[in-house]
N, C-alpha and C positions, 0 to 999 in steps of 0.2 A: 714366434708369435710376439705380435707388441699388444707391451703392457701397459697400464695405462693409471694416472692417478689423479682423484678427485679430493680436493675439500670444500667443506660446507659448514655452514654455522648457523647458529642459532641462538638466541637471548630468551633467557626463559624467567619469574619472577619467581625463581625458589634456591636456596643456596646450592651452590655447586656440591656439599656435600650428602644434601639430600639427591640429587641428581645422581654423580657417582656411587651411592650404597645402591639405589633402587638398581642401577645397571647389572650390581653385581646378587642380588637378591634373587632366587627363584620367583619365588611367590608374587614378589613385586614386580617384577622384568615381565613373569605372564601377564599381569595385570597391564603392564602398559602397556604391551606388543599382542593383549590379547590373544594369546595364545601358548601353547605349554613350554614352559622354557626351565632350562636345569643347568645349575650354574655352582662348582665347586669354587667359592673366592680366592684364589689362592693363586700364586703363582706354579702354573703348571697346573693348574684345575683346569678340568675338561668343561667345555660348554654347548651345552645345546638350544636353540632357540628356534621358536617356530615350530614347533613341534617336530622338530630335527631337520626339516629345511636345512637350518645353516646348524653347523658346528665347529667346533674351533678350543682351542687353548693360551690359556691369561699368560703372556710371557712376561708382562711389566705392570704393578701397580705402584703407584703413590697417590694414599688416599691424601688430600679428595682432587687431587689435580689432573693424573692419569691413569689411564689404562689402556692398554695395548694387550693386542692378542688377535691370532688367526683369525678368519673368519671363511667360510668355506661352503657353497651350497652344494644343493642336490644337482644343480646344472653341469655342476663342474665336471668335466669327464676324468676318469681315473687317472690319467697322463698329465693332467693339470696341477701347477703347487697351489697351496692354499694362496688366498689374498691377506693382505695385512691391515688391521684396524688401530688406529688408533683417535682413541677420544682424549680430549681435553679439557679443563673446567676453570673458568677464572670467575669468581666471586666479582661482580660490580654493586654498585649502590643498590640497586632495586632487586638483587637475583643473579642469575649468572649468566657465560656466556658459555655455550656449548662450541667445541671444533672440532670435528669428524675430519680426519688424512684415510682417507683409504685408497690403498695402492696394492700394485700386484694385480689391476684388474683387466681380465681379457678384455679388448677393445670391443668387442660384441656384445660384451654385457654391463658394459657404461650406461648406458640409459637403465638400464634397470635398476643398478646400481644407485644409479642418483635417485629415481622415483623413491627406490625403498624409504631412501632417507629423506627427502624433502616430501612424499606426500603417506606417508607412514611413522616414522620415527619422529620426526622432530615435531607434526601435528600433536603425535601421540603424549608427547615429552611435557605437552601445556596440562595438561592433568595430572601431572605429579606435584604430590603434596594435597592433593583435594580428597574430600571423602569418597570413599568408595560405596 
């Protein structure tokens, strides 16, 4: 099976380190992604997201710049390895710049892949740091 690997980015007006906590936050991560997500911060903390949709485990963090970790849906059939996430976070003048590498993804599920994040994630990600 080829595998396949996307990046994408995004500039948001909040500091990369508020960005990176809320990723790693339960309570907050539901709040972006709207929906129930459970997040031990830690390397080698389990993650659930989506309401277990997707889950996965933090193999890399450096707050506030990276983090890396599995990512793995319910589409995935059991023969499948997980896919690999990795965010990045660079502080600019106005806010930060977000960059999603996700790789390790079955070629079938690229488009979905991408929707998640460019009409999901990164919309969702303009509300961080506003009142709830």
């Amino acid at each position: 099976m080829r595998l396949h690997t996307i990046e994408l980015g995004t500039d948001l007006f909040v500091p990369a380190a508020l960005v990176y906590d809320t990723w790693l936050d339960s309570a907050r991560h539901s709040q972006l992604s709207q929906a129930p997500a459970l997040i031990d911060p830690r390397v080698g903390g389990l993650v659930s997201l989506w309401g277990g949709a997707v889950t996965g485990e933090l193999v890399y963090l450096e707050r506030p710049r990276v983090i890396a970790q599995t990512w793995r849906t319910v589409d995935f059939g059991p023969d499948m390895d997980d896919s690999r996430l990795e965010l990045s976070f660079e502080d600019k003048v106005n806010g930060c710049h977000v960059r999603v590498v996700h790789g390790h993804i079955p070629a079938s599920m690229v488009a979905m892949f991408r929707s998640a994040w460019t009409q999901y994630y990164f919309p969702r990600m303009t509300t961080i740091g506003l009142p709830v």
